[in-house]
C-alpha positions in Angstrom: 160.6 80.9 91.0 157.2 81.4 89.6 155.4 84.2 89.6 151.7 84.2 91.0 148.8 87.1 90.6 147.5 88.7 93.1 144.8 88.0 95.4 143.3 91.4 95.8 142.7 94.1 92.7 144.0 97.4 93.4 140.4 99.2 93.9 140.2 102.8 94.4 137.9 105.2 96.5 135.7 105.3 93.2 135.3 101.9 92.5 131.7 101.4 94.0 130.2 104.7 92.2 128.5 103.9 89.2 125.4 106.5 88.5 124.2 103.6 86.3 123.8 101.3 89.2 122.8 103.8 92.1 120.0 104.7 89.4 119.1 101.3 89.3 119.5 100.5 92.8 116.4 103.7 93.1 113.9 102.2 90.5 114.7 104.8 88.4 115.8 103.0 85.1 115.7 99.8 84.1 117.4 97.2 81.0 114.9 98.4 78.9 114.8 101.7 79.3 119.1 101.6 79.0 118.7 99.8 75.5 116.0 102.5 74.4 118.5 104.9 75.2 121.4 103.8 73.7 119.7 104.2 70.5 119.3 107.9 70.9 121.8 110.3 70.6 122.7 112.8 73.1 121.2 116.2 71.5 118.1 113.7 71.1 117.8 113.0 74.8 118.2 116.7 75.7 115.8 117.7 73.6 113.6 115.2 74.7 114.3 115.9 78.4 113.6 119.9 78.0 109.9 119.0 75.7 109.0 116.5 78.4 109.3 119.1 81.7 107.8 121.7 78.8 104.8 119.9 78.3 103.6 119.7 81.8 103.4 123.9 81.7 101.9 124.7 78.4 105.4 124.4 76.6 106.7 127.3 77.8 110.1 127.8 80.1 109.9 131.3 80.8 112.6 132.4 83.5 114.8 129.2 83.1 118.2 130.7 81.2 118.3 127.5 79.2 121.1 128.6 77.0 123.2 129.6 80.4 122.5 126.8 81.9 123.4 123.7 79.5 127.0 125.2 80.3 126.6 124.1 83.9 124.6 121.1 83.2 127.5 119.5 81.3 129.9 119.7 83.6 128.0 118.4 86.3 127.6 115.5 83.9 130.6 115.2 83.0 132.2 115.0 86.4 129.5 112.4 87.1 130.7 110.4 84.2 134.2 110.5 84.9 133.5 109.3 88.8 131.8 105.9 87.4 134.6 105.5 84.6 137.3 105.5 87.0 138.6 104.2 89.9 140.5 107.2 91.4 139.9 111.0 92.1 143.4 111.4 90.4 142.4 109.2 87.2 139.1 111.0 86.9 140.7 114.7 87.1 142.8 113.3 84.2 140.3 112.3 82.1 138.5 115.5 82.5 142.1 117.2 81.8 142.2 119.1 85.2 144.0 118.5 88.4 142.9 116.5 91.4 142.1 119.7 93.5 139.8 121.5 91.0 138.1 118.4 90.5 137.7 118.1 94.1 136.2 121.6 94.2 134.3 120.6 91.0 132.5 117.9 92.9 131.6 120.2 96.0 130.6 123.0 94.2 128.0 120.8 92.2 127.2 118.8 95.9 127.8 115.7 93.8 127.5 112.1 96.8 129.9 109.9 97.1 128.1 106.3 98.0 
């Protein structure tokens, strides 16, 4: 007796998220703009981000807590990132190092979509 693979992957409720490609999918990025990117490193493209919505209002942010607010911003990125890396609610909670249910609360509390 032989032993034959499997017809169908195991694909979880994750599998079709990928920020990259819903960003793509909306015209928002493109190959070239990914490679530019990758070049940069991430303090690099937050500082860039905050100078660029600056610029448009005489460089000046006053009444945004910046400082507060990176703390928030990170974890909504993070949880983000760890829906496109993997295939399962359970396997992303682990890779953030918290359980399935406060990720699950995670994800409403920051009103993160599904597609």
């Amino acid at each position: 007796m032989t032993w034959t693979k499997k017809l169908k992957e195991y694909k979880g409720k994750n599998y079709h998220y990928s920020l990259r490609e819903k960003l793509k999918r909306e015209k928002r990025i493109t190959d070239e703009f990914e490679s530019v990117m990758s070049s940069l490193t991430l303090e690099e493209i937050i500082g860039l981000k905050l100078e660029l919505a600056s610029s448009y209002i005489n460089n000046r942010l006053y009444g945004i807590p910046i400082w507060s607010s990176t703390y928030y911003v990170c974890r909504e990125a993070c949880l983000k990132y760890a829906l496109s890396a993997c295939r399962s609610m359970k396997d992303a909670a682990s890779l953030l190092g918290i359980n399935e249910s406060d990720f699950r609360k995670e994800i409403k509390r920051f009103d993160i979509k599904l597609d």
